[in-house]
C-alpha positions, 0 to 999 in steps of 0.5 A: 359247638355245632349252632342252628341259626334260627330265623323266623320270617314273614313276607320279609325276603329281604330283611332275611337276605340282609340277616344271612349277608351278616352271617356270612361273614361271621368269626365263627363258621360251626353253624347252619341255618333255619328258617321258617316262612310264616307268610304262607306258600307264596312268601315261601316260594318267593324265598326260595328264590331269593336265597342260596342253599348255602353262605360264601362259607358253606353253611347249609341254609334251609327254608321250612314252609309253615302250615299257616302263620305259627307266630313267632314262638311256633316259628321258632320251635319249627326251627328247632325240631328240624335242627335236632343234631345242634348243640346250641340254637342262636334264635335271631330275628330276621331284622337283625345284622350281627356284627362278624364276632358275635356269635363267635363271642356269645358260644365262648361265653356259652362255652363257659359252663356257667349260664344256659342262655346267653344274651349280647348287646342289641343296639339300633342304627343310631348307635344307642343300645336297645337292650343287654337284657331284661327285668321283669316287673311281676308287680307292674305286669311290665318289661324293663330294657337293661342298658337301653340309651346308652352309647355303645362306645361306652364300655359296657363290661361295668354295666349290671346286667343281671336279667330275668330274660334275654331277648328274643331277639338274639338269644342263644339257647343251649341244649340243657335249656332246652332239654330241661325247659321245653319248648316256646309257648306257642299260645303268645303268638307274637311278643313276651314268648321269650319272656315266659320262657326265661322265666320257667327256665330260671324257676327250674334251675336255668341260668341267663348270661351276658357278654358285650362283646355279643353286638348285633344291629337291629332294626326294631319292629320292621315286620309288626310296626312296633317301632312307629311312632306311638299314634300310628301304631297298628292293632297287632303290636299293641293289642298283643303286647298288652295281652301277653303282658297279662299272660306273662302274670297269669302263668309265672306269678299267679299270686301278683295278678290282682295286684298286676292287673290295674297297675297295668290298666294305669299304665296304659293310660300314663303311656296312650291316653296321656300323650293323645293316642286314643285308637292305640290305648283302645288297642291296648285296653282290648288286649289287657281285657283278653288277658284277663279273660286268658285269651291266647293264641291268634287274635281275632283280627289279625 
């Protein structure tokens, strides 16, 4: 099975450089990589710099400069036009250090015939699992992290992961899906685009798996600053999360959004006002009004 690595960057040349020393020394050697530069001709150039055309093991290595910033859906579909021969297409945040087997294990459980996606175990450097996969809440407009805080010295093979979608932060997507499913949703920009993939995917017959033997280290929210603390949090994460939360209702679970909707408004205020963050919860009310308003692609102020 022939895998495309698809990795989406902007101005990170080093978390990118970082990602592809991880790959090099992968169990499993059928794949090449992709990437595509959304922070425009410099940060391009720039990568092209400080990246070889090919890993220690002879994978190809190609550098795609986009036409702007695309945000992360748009990167990612980039990186799949230009890997049509590949039989599968591990989407890989460039943040992130995958364990030598993982993508070893994640193809074997591709390879079994019965699941269309596969999601592994993301955990942070302080060996605490992020998430094995996630559940939507159509009621609440929310996300849940399967597994989040668990040890990953724990044996995870007991734990129920039976998700409504994989991160998109390692998700490795075959063929069929997306021959049957299409394409990313380019119009979420940044955030929950995974999450409404999965979910159109599964309501056209597509199936989402699990291994643990999947590990991949992520460094959360590097580029957006999603992972600060909750007071310092810029704009962007903030204001998209909740957006796109809204359009994640609007597009699968039409019928849910007058109820969705002020759940969503009281949970903003139980997770920012609350605890005293006044500017995010501001950030947080103007992205839950756009997406109510159905505003998508780039925001305003970005």
């Amino acid at each position: 099975m022939h895998v495309a690595v698809c990795i989406v960057g902007y101005r990170n040349a080093e978390d990118i450089r970082g990602c592809l020393g991880a790959l090099a020394e992968s169990t499993y050697s059928d794949f090449e990589v992709q990437i595509c530069e959304n922070g425009g001709p410099d940060a391009y150039a720039l990568l092209v710099e400080a990246l070889q055309k090919r890993l220690t093991g002879g994978q190809s290595v190609t550098i795609i400069e986009a036409p702007g910033n695309l945000g992360y859906a748009g990167g990612v579909n980039m990186c799949l036009a230009a890997s049509t021969s590949a039989d599968a297409w591990w989407i890989l945040n460039p943040d992130t250090r995958p364990d030598p087997t993982a993508l070893q294990a994640l193809v074997g459980r591709l390879a079994r015939g019965d699941c269309d996606v596969v999601g592994g175990v993301l955990y942070g450097a302080d060996n605490l699992v992020q998430t094995l996969g996630g559940r939507w809440r159509p009621w609440l407009a929310r996300a849940e992290a399967i597994g989040r805080g668990l040890p990953i010295s724990k044996s995870l093979v007991s734990v129920d992961v039976r998700p409504d979608f994989v991160s998109g932060a390692s998700m490795l997507v075959g063929k069929t899906f997306v021959d049957m499913v299409g394409l990313m949703r380019e119009d979420y920009f940044l955030y929950c685009e995974e999450v409404e993939w999965c979910l159109r995917g599964r309501a056209r017959g597509m199936r989402l798996g699990f291994t643990a033997d999947a590990r991949i280290l992520h460094e959360q929210g590097g580029t957006t600053g999603s992972a600060r603390p909750l007071r310092s949090r810029p704009r962007l994460p903030v204001y998209l999360d909740e957006r796109n939360k809204i359009l994640v209702t609007r597009d699968c679970f039409p019928a849910r959004l007058a109820v969705a909707a002020p759940a969503a408004l009281l949970l903003i205020g139980l997770r920012f006002v609350a605890r005293g963050a006044w500017r995010q919860a501001q950030f947080a009310l103007q992205g839950w009004c756009a997406g109510l308003m159905n505003k998508r692609g780039v925001p305003d102020a970005i």
